[in-house]
C-alpha positions in Angstrom: 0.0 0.0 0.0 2.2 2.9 -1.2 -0.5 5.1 -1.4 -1.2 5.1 2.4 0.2 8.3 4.6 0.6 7.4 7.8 -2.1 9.1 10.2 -0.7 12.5 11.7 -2.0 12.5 15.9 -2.7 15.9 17.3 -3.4 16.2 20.7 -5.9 18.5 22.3 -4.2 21.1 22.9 -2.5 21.3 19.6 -6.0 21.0 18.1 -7.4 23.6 19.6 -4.6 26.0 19.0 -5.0 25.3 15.2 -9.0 25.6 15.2 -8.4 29.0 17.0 -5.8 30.4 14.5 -8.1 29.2 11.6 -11.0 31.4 13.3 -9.7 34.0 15.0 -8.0 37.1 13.1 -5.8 38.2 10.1 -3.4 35.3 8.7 -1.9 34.6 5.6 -3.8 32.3 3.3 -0.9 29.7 3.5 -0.6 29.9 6.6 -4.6 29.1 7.8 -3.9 26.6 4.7 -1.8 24.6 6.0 -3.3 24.4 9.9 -6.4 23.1 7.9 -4.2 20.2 6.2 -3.2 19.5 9.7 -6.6 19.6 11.2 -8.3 17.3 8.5 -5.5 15.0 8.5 -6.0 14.5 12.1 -9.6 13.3 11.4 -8.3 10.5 8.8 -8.7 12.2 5.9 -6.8 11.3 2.8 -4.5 13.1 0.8 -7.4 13.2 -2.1 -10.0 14.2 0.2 -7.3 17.2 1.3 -6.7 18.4 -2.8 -10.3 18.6 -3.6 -11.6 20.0 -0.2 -8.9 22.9 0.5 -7.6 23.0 -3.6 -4.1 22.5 -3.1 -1.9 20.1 -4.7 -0.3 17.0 -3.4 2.6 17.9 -2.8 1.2 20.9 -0.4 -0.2 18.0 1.8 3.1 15.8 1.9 5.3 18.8 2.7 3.5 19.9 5.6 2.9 16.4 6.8 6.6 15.9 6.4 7.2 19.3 8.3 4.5 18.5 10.9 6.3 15.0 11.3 10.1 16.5 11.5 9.3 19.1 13.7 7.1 17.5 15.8 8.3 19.1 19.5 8.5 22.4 18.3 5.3 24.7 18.6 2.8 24.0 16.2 2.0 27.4 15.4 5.6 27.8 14.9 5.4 25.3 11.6 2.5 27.0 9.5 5.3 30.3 9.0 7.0 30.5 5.7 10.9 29.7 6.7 13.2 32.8 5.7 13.8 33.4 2.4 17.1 34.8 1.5 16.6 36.9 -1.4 18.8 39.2 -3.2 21.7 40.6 -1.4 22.0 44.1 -1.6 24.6 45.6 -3.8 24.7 49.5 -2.1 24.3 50.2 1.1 23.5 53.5 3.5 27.3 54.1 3.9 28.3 54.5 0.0 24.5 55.9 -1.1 25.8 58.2 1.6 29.4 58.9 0.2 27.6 59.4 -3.5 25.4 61.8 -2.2 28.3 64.2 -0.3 30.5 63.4 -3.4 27.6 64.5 -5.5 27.2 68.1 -3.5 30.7 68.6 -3.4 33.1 71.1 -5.9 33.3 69.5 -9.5 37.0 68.1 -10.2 38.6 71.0 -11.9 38.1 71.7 -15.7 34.4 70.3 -14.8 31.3 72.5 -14.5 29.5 70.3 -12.2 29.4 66.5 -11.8 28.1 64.1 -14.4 27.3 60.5 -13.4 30.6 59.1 -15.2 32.5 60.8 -13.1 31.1 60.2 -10.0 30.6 56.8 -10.6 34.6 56.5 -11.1 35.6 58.9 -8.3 33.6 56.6 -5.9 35.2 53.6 -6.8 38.7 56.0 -7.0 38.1 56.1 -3.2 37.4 52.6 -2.2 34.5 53.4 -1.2 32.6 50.3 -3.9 35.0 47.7 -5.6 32.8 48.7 -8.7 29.6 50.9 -9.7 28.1 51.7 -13.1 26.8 55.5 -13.6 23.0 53.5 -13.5 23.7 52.3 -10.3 24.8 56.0 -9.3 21.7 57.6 -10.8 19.4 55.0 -8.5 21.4 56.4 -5.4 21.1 59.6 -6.0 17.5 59.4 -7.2 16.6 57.7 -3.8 18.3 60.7 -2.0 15.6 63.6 -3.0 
């Protein structure tokens, strides 16, 4: 019987927890999503049952079964949060949108009459400030800075 999950065992506590976050105030959708899965699986129901009832796919049900099963001890409100995502890392920081800006408001080099985004670009790098910015990235700076 492949097709068998084994049977996830809430107790009451745990139950009642999840029937209270379910009712009770503003949560994300996956979130109250997947306390249902946990609720209906603790009545029996099968991973079919779970797809067409809450319209998720199966592999919605087996990962939070799989969660609810590896992270057993932990709080069980604690599973039904998205885990971290790490995202892009940022490229600029406050400390060299900062050292663009005072560059920017400073006296042109001489010869110059005022600064043009080249320039600044490679007078910021000049000074260490960024191994490497391109005059786009220096426009996006300064255009954050009003």
């Amino acid at each position: 019987m492949p097709n068998q999950r084994r049977a996830i065992t809430l107790s009451k506590a745990q139950r009642g927890e999840l029937e209270r976050f379910v009712a009770q105030g503003k949560k994300s959708a996956r979130a109250i999503t997947r306390a249902r899965i946990l609720l209906l699986s603790d009545e029996g129901r099968k991973d079919k049952e779970l797809t067409a009832i809450l319209g998720v796919s199966r592999g919605t049900v087996h990962n939070v079964r799989t969660k609810y099963r590896q992270k057993g001890r932990t709080p069980i409100l604690d599973l039904l949060q998205d885990a971290p995502r790490s995202g892009r890392p940022i490229k600029f920081d406050n400390r060299v949108a900062a050292n663009v800006t005072m560059i920017a408001c400073s006296a042109p080099p001489p010869g110059r009459g005022r600064w043009t985004l080249r320039l600044l670009a490679d007078k910021v790098v000049q000074l260490d400030v960024t191994d490497a910015i391109s005059y786009e990235g220096v426009r996006r700076l300064l255009k954050k800075t009003s």
